[in-house]
N, C-alpha and C positions, 0 to 999 in steps of 0.2 A: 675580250669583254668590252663593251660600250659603254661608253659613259655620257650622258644626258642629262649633268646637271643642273638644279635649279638655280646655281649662283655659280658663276665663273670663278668666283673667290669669297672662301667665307673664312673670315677669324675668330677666335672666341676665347678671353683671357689671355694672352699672348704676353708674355713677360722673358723678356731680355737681360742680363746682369754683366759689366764688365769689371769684375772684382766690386769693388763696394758702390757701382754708382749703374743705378738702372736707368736702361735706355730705353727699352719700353716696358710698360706696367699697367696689367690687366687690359688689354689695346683689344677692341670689338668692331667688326665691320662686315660687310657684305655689300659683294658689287655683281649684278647680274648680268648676263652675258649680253654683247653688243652694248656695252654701255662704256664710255669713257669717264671716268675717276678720278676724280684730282685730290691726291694727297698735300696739302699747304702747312706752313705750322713757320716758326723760327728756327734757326738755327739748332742743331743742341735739341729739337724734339722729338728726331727716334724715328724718321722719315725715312731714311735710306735703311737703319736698320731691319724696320721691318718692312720693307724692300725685301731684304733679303733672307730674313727669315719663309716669305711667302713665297720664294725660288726656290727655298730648299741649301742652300747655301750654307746660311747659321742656323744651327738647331735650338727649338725655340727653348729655353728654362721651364717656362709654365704654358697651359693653355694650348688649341691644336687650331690648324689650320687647313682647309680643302683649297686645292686651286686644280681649275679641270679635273672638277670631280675625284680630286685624288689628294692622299691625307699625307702631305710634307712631311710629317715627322715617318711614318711608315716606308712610304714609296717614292724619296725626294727624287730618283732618276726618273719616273714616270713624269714626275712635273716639267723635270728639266728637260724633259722630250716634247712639251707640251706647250713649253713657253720662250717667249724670246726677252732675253732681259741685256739690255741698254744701260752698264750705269754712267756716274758722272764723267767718268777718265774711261773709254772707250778704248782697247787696244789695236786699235790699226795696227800693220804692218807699213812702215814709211816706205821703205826699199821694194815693196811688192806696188804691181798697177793695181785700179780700180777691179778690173776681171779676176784677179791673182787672189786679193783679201777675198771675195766672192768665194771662188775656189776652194781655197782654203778652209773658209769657216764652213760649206757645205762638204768636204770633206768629213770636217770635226761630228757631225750632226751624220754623215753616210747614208747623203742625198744620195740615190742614186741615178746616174750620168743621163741617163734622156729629163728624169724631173731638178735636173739643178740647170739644164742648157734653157729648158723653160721657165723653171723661174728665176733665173739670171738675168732671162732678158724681159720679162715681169718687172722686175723691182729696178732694173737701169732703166727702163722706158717710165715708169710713173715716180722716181727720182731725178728725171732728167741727167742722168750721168752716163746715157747712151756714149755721146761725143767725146766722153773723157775715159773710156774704158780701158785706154793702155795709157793711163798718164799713173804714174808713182803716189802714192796716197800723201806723201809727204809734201807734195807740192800744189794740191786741192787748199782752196778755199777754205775760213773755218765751215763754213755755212755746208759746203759741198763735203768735207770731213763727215760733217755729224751724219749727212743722209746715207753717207756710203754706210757710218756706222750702223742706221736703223735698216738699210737693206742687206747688212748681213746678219745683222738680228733679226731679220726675215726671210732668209735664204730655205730654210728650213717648214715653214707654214706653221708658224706656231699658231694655235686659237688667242693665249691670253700672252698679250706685249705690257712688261715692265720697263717703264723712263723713269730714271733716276736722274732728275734737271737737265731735261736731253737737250735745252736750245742756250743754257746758261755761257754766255759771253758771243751768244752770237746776232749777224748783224739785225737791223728789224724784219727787210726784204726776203732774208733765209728763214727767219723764224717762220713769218706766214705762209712759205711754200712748203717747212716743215709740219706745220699745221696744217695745210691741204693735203697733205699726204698722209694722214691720220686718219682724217676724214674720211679718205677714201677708202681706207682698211674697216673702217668700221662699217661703212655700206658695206664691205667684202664678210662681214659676218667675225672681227676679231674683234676683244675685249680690249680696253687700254686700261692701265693705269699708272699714272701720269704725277709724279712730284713736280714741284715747279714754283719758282720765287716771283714770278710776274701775275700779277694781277689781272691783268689783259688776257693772260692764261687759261686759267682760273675760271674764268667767265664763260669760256670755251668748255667747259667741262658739263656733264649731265648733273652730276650729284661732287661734291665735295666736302673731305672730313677736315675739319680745323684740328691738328693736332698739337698739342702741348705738353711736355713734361712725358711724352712716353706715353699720353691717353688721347683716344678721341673726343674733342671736346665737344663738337657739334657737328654732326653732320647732315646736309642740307642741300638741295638747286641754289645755284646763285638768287636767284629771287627770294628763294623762299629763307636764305640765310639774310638779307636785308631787310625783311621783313619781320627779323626778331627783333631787329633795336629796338629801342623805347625811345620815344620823344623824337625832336625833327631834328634832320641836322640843318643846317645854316654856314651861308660862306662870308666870310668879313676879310675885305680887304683895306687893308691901312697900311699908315704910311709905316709904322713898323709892327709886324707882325707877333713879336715875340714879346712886344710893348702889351699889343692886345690880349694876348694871352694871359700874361701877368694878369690885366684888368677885370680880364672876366673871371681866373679862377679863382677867385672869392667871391662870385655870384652861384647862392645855394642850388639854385636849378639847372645849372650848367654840370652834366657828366664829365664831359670830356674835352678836352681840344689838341688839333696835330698843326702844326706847319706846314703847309705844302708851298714852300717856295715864299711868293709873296703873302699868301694867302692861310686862312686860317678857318678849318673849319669845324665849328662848334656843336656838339650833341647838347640841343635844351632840353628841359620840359614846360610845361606853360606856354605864355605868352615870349616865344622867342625874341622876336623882332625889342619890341618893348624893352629887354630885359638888356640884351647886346647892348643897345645905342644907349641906355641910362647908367651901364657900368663904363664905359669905354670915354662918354664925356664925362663923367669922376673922375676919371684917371687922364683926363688930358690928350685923350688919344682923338687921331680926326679918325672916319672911317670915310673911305670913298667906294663903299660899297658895301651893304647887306644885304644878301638873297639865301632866300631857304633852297636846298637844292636836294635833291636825292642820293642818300648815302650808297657810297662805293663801296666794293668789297673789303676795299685796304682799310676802309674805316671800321668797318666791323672787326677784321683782324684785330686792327690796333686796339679799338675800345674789346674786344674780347678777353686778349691778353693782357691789358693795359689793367683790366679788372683781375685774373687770374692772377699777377703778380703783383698784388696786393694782399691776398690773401694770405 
C-alpha cells in the first residue's frame, strides 16, 4: 500500500500524563514533507515527550498522531520503519569501529547487504567519517560522535528524521557541518524535525512551534514569529546593566527587559528612545549607548514565556 501523504507529520490533541503531572496537553501541529521543523520551548515543556510519542515509542493518553502517513497509535512499527529518530543520549557502541555501529544498526533495520554496502558508503562520505571508519566510536570526537550517531540513524532511508537536541554540547565548527548535512538530506527529499536549545538553530529552521506547558504556543517562520511582537525593541548599554533595568521597569510603556551580557534589551511602546534616556537619568544611570535594533528570536522566547508565566 502507498502512502502519499499531505503532512509528513500531523498531531491533533495529543496528551501525555505521568501520574498526576502532564507533559503534553492537547499538543496540535502539522509539518509537511521536505520541510525542516524546529520544536523550541524551556525545559520541562513536553518536547522530547512528544518526540516520542510521534515515534510511536509512548503511546499517546489522548489525541492521534500520522507520521508517513501512518497512524502511531494503530501501526507504531510502520512508523518506526519509516523514520529515523536521534534522541539526546545516542547509543553508540564505544568498543565497535565507526563501520561496525554502521553494521550493526543496519542489521537492526535488515538492510539488506548490497543497499547497506551503498548506503554505508553514502552517509560516511557526506559525514566525512570516510577516514575514520575503523577507528572505535569511543575515541571520535564529540562533534564526529553525534554524526556517526545521525548516519546510523540513516542507515536505513527513513523519509521523516527525529533530533532530539542533536548538536547539545557540541563544539560551534561540528554543529555547522552538522547542519550542512541536514541540509543536504532535505534537498535528498527527507522531512526533519528538530528540538534544539540554540537560537542560531532555530533560525535554521522553515516553521517553528514555541512550545510551553505541554502546548503549542505559536507556531511560525522565524520572520514571521518576530514579527508578532508589539512595539520596538531597543539596546541600552550602561555602565550597569541590571542598574538599567531597575530604571526602566517602572516605565509604564516598557514590556519587557533581558540582560544580554553588558547589555540590555528593552521591548517599548511609544516614543522609545525619549522614554529610555528620561527613566535612566532619574535614576542616575549614564547610558553609552541607545539604539533600536531588531528583535531576535531569543527575545520573543523570552517575552513570550515571560508573559505565559505570569498568567
Amino acid at each position: 500500500m502507498m502512502h502519499n501523504p499531505e503532512f509528513a507529520i500531523r498531531a491533533a490533541g495529543l496528551r501525555k500524563c505521568f501520574g498526576s503531572i502532564t507533559a503534553v496537553d492537547d499538543l496540535n501541529l502539522d509539518v509537511t514533507p521536505g520541510e525542516i521543523f524546529g520544536l523550541v520551548g524551556p525545559d520541562g515543556a513536553g518536547k522530547t515527550t512528544t518526540m516520542r510519542m510521534l515515534c510511536g515509542i509512548l503511546h499517546p493518553d489522548a489525541g492521534s498522531a500520522e507520521v508517513a502517513g501512518f497512524d502511531v497509535r494503530r501501526d507504531p512499527e510502520a512508523v518506526k520503519r519509516r523514520i529515523g529518530y536521534m534522541p539526546q543520549r545516542f547509543s553508540l557502541y564505544g568498543d565497535l569501529t565507526v563501520a561496525e555501529n554502521l553494521f550493526f544498526f543496519a542489521n537492526i533495520y535488515q538492510v539488506p547487504r548490497e543497499e547497506r554496502l551503498r548506503k554505508e558508503a553514502e552517509v560516511l562520505a557526506f559525514s566525512r567519517l570516510a577516514p575514520f571508519r575503523t577507528r572505535q566510536a569511543q575515541y571520535l570526537s564529540g562533534g564526529m560522535k553525534q554524526k556517526l550517531a545521525l548516519a546510523c540513524t540513516l542507515i536505513h532511508t527513513p523519509s521523516v528524521l527525529f533530533l532530539d537536541e542533536p548538536t547539545t554540547g557540541v563544539d560551534p565548527v561540528s554543529r555547522r557541518d552538522f547542519w550542512r548535512i541536514l541540509y543536504d538530506l532535505v534537498k535528498a527529499g527527507v522531512t526533519i524535525f528538530v528540538s534544539t536549545p540554540y537560537m542560531d538553530e532555530a533560525e535554521r529552521c522553515n516553521r517553528i512551534a514555541l512550545v510551553n506547558r505541554g502546548r503549542v504556543a505559536i507556531c511560525d517562520t522565524p520572520e514571521g514569529l518576530k514579527a508578532r511582537m508589539r512595539g520596538e525593541m531597543w539596546e541600552v548599554v550602561a555602565d550597569s546593566a541590571r542598574q538599567a533595568k531597575m530604571a526602566l521597569a517602572s516605565v509604564p510603556a516598557v514590556r519587557g527587559t533581558q540582560v544580554f551580557g553588558d547589555r540590555l534589551h528593552v521591548m517599548i511602546e511609544g516614543d522609545g528612545e525619549a522614554a529610555i534616556h528620561m527613566a535612566l537619568q532619574r535614576a542616575g544611570v549614564t547610558a553609552a549607548g541607545v539604539r533600536r535594533i531588531a528583535p531576535g528570536l531569543e527575545d520573543v522566547f523570552i517575552s513570550l514565556f515571560s508573559e505565559q508565566s505570569d498568567e
